[in-house]
N, C-alpha and C positions, 0 to 999 in steps of 0.2 A: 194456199189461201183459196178461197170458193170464190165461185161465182159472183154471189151476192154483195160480198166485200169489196170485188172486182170494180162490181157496180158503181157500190157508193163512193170507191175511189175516184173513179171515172168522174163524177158526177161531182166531187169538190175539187177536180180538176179542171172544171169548165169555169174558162178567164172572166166570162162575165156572171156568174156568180161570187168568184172571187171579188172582181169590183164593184161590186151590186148588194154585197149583202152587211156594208158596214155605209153607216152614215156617219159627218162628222170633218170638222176641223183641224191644219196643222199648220201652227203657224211660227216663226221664225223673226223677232227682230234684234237686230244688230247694230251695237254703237258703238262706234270707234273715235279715239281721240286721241293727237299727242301735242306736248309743248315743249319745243325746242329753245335754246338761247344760247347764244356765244358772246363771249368779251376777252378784248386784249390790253390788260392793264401794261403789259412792257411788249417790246419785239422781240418776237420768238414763243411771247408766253400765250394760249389759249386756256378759256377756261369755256367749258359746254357741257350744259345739264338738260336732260328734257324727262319729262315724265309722261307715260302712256295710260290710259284707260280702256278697256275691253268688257262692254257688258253683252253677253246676247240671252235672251228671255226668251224662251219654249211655250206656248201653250197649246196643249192637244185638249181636243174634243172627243167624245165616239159609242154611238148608240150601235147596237145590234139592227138589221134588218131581216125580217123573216122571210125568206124567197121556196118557190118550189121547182126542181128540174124535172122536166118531163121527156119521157123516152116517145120520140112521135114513130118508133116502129109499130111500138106494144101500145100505145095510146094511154102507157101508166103513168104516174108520179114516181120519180126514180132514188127522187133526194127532198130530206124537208129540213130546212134550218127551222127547229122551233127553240124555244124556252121563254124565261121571263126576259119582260123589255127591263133595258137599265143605260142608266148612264155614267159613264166615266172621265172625270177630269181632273189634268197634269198639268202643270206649272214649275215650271225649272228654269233658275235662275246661274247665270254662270259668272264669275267677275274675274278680271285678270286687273293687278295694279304692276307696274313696272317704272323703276325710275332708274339712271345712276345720273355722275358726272365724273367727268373728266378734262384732265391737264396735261396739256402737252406743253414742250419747251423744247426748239429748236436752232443750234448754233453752229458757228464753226470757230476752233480754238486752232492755237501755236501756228500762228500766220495762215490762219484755212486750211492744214494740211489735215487737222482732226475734225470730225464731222462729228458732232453728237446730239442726236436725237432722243430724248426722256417723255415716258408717258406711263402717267398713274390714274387710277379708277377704281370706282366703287359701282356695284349696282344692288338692286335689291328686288326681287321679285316676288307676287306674291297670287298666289289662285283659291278662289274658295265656288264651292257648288253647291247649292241648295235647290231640293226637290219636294213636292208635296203632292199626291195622287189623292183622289176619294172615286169610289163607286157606289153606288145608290141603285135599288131594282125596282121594279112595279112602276114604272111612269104613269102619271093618271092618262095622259095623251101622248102616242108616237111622236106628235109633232114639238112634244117640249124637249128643250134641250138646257135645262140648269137644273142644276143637284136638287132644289125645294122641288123640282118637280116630279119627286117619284116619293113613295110611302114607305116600301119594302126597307127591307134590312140594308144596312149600310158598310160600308169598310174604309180604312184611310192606313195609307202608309206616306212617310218621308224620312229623307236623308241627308245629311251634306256630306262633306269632305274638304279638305282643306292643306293646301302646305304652303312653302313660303321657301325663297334660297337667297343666300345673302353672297356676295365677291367682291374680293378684292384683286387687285389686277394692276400689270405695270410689264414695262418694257424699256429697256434701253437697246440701241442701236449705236455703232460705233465705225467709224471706217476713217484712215489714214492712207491720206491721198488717191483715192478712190479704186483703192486698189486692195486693202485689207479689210474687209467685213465683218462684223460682228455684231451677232444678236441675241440680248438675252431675257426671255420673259417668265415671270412667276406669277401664277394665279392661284392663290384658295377661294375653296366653295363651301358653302357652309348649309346643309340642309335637315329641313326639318322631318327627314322620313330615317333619320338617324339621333339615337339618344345622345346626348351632352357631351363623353366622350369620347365619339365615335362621330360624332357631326361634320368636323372638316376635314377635307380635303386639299393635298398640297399638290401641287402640278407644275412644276419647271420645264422650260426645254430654253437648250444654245440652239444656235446654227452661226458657220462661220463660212465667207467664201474667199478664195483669191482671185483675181482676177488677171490671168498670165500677162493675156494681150496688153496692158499696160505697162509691162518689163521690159524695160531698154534690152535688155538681151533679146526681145524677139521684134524687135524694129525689124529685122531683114523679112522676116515673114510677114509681118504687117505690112511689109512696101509688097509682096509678091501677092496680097491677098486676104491675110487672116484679118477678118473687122470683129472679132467678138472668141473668147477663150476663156471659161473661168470653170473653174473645181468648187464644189459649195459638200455642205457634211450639216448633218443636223440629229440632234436628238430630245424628245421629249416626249412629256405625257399629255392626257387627255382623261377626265374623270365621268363618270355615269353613276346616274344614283335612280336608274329603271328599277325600282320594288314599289311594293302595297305603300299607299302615306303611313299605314299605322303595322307594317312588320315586323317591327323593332319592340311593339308593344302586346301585352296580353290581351287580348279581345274576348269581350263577353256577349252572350247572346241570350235573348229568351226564346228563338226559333231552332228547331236543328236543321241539318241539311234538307230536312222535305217541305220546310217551310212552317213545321207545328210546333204549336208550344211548348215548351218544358214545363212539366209541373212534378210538385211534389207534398205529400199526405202532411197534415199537422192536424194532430185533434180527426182523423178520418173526416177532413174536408181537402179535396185537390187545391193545392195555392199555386199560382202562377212562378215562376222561378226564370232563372238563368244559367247555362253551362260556359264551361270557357272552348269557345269556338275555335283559336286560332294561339297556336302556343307561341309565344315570344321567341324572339333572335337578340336581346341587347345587343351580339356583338355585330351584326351586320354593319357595313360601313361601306366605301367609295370600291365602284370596279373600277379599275387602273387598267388608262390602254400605254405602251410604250411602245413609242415608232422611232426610228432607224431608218436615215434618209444619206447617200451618197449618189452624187448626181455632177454629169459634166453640162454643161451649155457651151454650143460652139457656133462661128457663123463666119463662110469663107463668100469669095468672090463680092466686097462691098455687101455683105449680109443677104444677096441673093438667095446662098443657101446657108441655112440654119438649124439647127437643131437639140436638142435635150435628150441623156439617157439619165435614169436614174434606177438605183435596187434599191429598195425600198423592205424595211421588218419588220412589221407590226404586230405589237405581241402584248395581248389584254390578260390579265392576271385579275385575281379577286372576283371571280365571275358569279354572279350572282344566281344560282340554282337552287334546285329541289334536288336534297339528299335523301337514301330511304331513311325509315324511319322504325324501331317496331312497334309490334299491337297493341304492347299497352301506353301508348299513348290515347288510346279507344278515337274515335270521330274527328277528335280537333285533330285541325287541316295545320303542317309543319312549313315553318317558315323557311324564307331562302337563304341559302349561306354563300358567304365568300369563299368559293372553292375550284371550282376551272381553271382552264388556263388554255388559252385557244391562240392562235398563229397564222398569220397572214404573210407570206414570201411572195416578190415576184419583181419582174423588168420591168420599168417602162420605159419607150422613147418616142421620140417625137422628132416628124423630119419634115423641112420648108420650102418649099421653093418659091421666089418670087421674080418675076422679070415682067423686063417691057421691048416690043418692038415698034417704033414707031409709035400709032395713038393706040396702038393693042395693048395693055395687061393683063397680064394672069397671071394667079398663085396655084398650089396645092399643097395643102397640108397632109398629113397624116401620121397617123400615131394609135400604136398598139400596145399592152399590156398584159402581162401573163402572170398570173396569182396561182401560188398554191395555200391552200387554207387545210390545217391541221388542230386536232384537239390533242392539244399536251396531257392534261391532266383533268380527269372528270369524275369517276368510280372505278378506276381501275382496269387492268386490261383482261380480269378474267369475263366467262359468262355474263356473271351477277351485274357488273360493273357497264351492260347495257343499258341506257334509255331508250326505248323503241315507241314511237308516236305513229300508228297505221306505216308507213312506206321509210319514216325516216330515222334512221339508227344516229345515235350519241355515242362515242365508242371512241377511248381513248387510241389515239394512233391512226384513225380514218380523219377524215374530212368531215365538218360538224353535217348531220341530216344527210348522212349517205345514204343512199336507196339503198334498203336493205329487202330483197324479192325471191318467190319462189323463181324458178329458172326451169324454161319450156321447152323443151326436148322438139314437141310438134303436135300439129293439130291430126289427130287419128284418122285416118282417110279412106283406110282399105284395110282388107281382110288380115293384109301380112302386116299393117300396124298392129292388129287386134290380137296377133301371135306375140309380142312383146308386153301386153299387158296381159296373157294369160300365162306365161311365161316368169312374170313377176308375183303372179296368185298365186303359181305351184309353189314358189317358193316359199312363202310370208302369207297365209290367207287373207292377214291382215293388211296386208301392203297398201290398201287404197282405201280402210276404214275411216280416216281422218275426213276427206270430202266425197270418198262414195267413188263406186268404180266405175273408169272413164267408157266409153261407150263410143262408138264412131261417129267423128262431129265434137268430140270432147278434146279437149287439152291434154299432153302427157306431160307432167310434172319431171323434173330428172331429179331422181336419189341424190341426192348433191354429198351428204354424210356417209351412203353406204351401208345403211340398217337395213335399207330391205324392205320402207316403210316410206310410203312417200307425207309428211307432214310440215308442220310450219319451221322445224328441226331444218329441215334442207334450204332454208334460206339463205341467199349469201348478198354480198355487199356488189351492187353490178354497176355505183356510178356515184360518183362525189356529188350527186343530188345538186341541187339550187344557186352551186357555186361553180360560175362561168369559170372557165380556164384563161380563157382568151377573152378582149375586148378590143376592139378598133372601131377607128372612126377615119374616114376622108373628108377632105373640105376644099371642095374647089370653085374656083374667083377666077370672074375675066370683065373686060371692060373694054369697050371700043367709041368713041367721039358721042357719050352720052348713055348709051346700051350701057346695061348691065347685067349680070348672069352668077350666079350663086348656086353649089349642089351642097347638100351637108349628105355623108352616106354614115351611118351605124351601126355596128354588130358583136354578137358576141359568138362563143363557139366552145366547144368542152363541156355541154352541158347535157345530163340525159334525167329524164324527173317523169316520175311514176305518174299518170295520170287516168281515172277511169269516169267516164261517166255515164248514170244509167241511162240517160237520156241521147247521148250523142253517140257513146262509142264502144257502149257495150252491148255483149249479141243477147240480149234478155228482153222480152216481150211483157206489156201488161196493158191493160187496158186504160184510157185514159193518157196514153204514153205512145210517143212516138218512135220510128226506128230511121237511122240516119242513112240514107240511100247507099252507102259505101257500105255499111254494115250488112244492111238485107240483100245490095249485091254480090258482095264475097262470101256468103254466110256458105255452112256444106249441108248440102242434102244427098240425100244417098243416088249414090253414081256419078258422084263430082269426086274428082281427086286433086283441083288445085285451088282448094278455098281458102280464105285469105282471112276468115274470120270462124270460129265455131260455129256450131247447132245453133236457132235459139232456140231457148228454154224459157219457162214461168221464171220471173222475175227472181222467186224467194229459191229456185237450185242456182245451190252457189258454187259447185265445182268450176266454172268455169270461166265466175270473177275472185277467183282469189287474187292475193296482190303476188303481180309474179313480170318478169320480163317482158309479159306479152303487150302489156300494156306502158312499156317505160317508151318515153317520149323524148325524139331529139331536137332541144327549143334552141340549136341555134339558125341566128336568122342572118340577114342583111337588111338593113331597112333604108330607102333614102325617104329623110328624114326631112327633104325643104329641097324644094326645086323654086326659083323665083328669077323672074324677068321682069327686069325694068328700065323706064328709058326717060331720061331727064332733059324736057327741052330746053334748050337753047337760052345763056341769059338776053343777050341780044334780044330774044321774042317776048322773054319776061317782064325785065326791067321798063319793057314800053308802058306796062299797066302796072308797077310798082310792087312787084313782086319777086320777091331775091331767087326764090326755087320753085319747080314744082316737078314732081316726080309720079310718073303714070305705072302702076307694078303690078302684077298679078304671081300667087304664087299655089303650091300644093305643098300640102302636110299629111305625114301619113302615109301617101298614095298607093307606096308601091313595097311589097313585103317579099324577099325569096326565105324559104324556110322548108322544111319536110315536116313540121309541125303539124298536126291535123286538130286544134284547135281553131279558137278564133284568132289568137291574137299571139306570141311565142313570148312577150313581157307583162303577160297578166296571167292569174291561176286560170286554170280550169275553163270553166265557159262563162266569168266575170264578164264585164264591160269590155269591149276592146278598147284601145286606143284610137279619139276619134279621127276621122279624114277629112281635113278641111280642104275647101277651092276658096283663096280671097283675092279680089281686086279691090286696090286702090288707088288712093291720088294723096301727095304728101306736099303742101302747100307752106312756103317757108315766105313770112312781110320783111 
């Protein structure tokens, strides 16, 4: 890319032109309402209906403004927004209706030893969207801002959308002398982004627990100690109806993908027309998740110390995807089918401490978990049967979005690196035809296949991508004659995710663009042999952002997540002026991040928003 281009980049990269050269309104109102009610015609009996309303109304405004950048080297004009003045306005309306009700009924049978808890429900929910846009050009006055006020040619487009889901729902609970447990719930879902039928959805799950410690046989260890013992087992489903409202049906259109009309000759005059855009699925229906829970709870010395493990299988079926498809289906876009099947394994446990000395208390919690997530079944385990989306592979047998990347042998430094890449030319002329041959201050790719060729062929799988391995968390509590003190710490680990960007962390120059002080100080120039980053180069040579290892990022962190102190005076000092509490507290959120991540943030993509850092003080004042 030249110079000139260079330029005008530069020049619609300058932030206050960006914000300077649109006039115009956005505005956002939001209504919220619900009605709740409960009655008890007998004891034990509830009955509880409420109904919700959610409108929120969009209205954009937005004229063009014509600005000009000037380069005060050259004393030129460098950039000019011109064309015709116009104005554009949108109005989008969103509504959400939601109601159910529910009964509950709550007893105890055969002299109290049977506990039985019943609970049935309905709900019904319902979304609809309507939008309407026009554009008008030639304003007679910059300064007007409504559609009458322009002559020129005009345009209008709108939309809606709409679905609606209906449930039903109930539970019983069972337990026999507080000692046998049992739970059993059925839910169907009924929606309208599935034909007649295909529409509902049936979703069952038991869980049942024992509870040892309550067994005359372990009286002797409950006197030495054990306050809490129980075995619990569960199994159920969970349903997802994530597709288009209208994938299930044939779609027509009068625009194709570039947004122009279909037309077609009668009598050799062009008429306007329609094609079908979107080819039906009738049979699409519910993805089904089914989880698999076995889990102890335990808690000795007076529940001092306590704890939970559980293994956990959760395993989703019916997975709603893009299957290929062939050509002669021509343009219309192919709907999603029920066909994956993805798996989620792993531990968890959870362990408590709690005691007192004297007016001293403190806890610590903590608890960590370890997932492995696998794709059972997708397209197959050959080649063909890849999805590959930039960095993240689909691939039956890996982990769903595994970083799939070239892999970097090393950044070329010196003369006897420059003997391996002319050593790879003698053999294969071709060897480096794919991104151009490497150069010193260049990337060397490694042959990962063995052809002799280095291309996007040598890609391999270098990291279960976006799915942490590990998760833990700490939670520590103390408390002394009013003081009090709270740490919450967070983290994940196993996780490594391809990340480039041209602004922050890739070694490529252009104008209008910055380079990130780590980059331009590790970059090689000749006579450096321990650079940390490539050459850089103009933006558009790509040998040296291809997607490959150099760039995979390792996002696990530690975060403490809430440090807070506070200190509650004295009722004695309160009660004089009639006030039951008051709690004086100051805390931080956020604050403090450990991580080898060179982003901003290791739980947001890329260079997104980070997660914000709050300082708060307050006062919590209880009559």
């Amino acid at each position: 890319m030249n110079n000139l281009e260079d330029d005008a980049q530069s020049a619609n990269n300058n932030p206050l032109l960006r914000l300077n050269n649109v006039d115009g309104n956005y505005q956002i109102n939001n209504i919220r309402a619900r009605f709740t009610g409960t009655i008890t015609p007998m004891a034990g009996l509830s009955l509880t209906a409420s109904y919700s309303y959610e409108l929120t109304d969009t209205q954009r405004e937005r004229k063009p403004l014509f600005l000009e950048g000037w380069n005060f080297q050259t004393e030129t004009v460098t950039h000019t927004t011109g064309g015709k003045t116009s104005i554009y306005n949108y109005n989008g309306k969103t509504i959400r209706n939601f109601a159910d009700v529910v009964a509950r009924y709550d007893t105890r049978l055969v002299n109290d030893r049977l506990g039985l808890n019943v609970m049935v429900g309905a709900s019904q929910e319902q979304y609809l969207s309507k939008n309407f846009s026009a554009t008008k050009y030639d304003l007679l006055d910059i300064n007007l801002d409504v559609i009458n006020g322009a002559t020129g040619d005009a345009s209008a487009s709108g939309s809606s959308t709409e679905w609606a889901m209906r449930s039903y729902f109930g539970r019983i609970n069972l337990d026999w002398d507080n000692k046998y447990l049992l739970e059993v719930n059925l839910r169907a879902d009924g929606s309208s982004r599935f034909l007649k039928d295909n529409r509902w959805g049936y979703f069952p799950s038991v869980s049942g627990a024992w509870r040892i410690d309550q067994e005359g046989f372990m009286e002797s260890l409950v006197d030495q100690g054990l306050s809490n013992l129980k075995i619990r087992a569960s199994y159920g489903s969970l349903g997802n109806n994530s597709v288009g409202n209208y994938d299930a049906l044939a779609m027509y259109s009068g625009l194709d993908k570039d947004s122009k009309t279909y037309a077609y000759s009668l009598n050799g005059i062009l008429r306007p027309g329609v094609a079908q855009a979107a080819i039906a699925n009738p049979y699409l229906t519910w993805e089904s998740t089914y989880i698999t829970d076995i889990g102890i709870d335990f808690g000795v010395f007076n529940n001092r110390l306590s704890g939970t493990i559980d293994y956990f299988n959760k395993k989703t079926k019916d997975i709603l995807i893009d299957l290929p498809a062939p050509a002669v289906h021509g343009t219309a876009s192919i709907p999603k089918q029920n066909s994956a099947i993805v798996t989620n394994k792993g531990i968890e446990a959870t362990l408590t401490w709690n005691d007192r000395v004297g007016d001293f208390t403190y806890s610590v919690s903590g608890n960590v978990t370890y997932v492995k997530n696998k794709v059972n079944k997708f397209k197959g385990t050959e080649l063909a049967g890849q999805s590959i989306d930039g960095a993240n592979l689909i691939w039956e047998g890996y982990s769903i979005n595994s970083q799939y990347l070239l892999l970097v042998d090393r950044i070329i430094q010196t003369d006897k690196d420059l003997e391996i890449v002319q050593k790879m030319i003698d053999e294969n002329p071709n060897a480096f035809a794919a991104f151009g041959r490497p150069e010193k201050g260049d990337l060397l790719y490694i042959d990962v296949n063995n052809d002799g060729i280095i291309d996007n062929n040598d890609r391999a799988i270098v990291s279960d991508g976006p799915n942490p391995k590990w998760l833990y968390g700490l939670n520590l509590s103390a408390g002394y004659k009013g003081i009090d003190f709270s740490m919450l710490l967070q983290g994940q680990a196993g996780i490594k995710v391809y990340w480039q960007d041209q602004a922050y962390n890739t070694p490529t120059v252009r104008k209008g663009y910055q380079i990130n002080k780590e980059v331009a100080d590790g970059r090689w120039y000749e006579g450096r042999t321990d650079a940390t980053y490539p050459r850089l180069l103009q933006y558009e040579t790509t040998k040296n952002t291809q997607r490959s290892d150099f760039y995979l990022e390792n996002k696990a962190f530690l975060k403490i997540r809430n440090i807070q102190l506070g200190y509650t005076l004295p009722k004695n000092w309160t009660q004089k002026i009639d006030i039951e509490r008051v709690r004086i507290y100051g805390s931080l959120e956020n604050f403090f991040t450990f991580t080898k991540y060179k982003g901003f943030d290791p739980e947001v993509s890329g260079m997104r928003y980070p997660s914000m850092k709050e300082a708060v003080v307050g006062i919590n004042v209880t009559f």
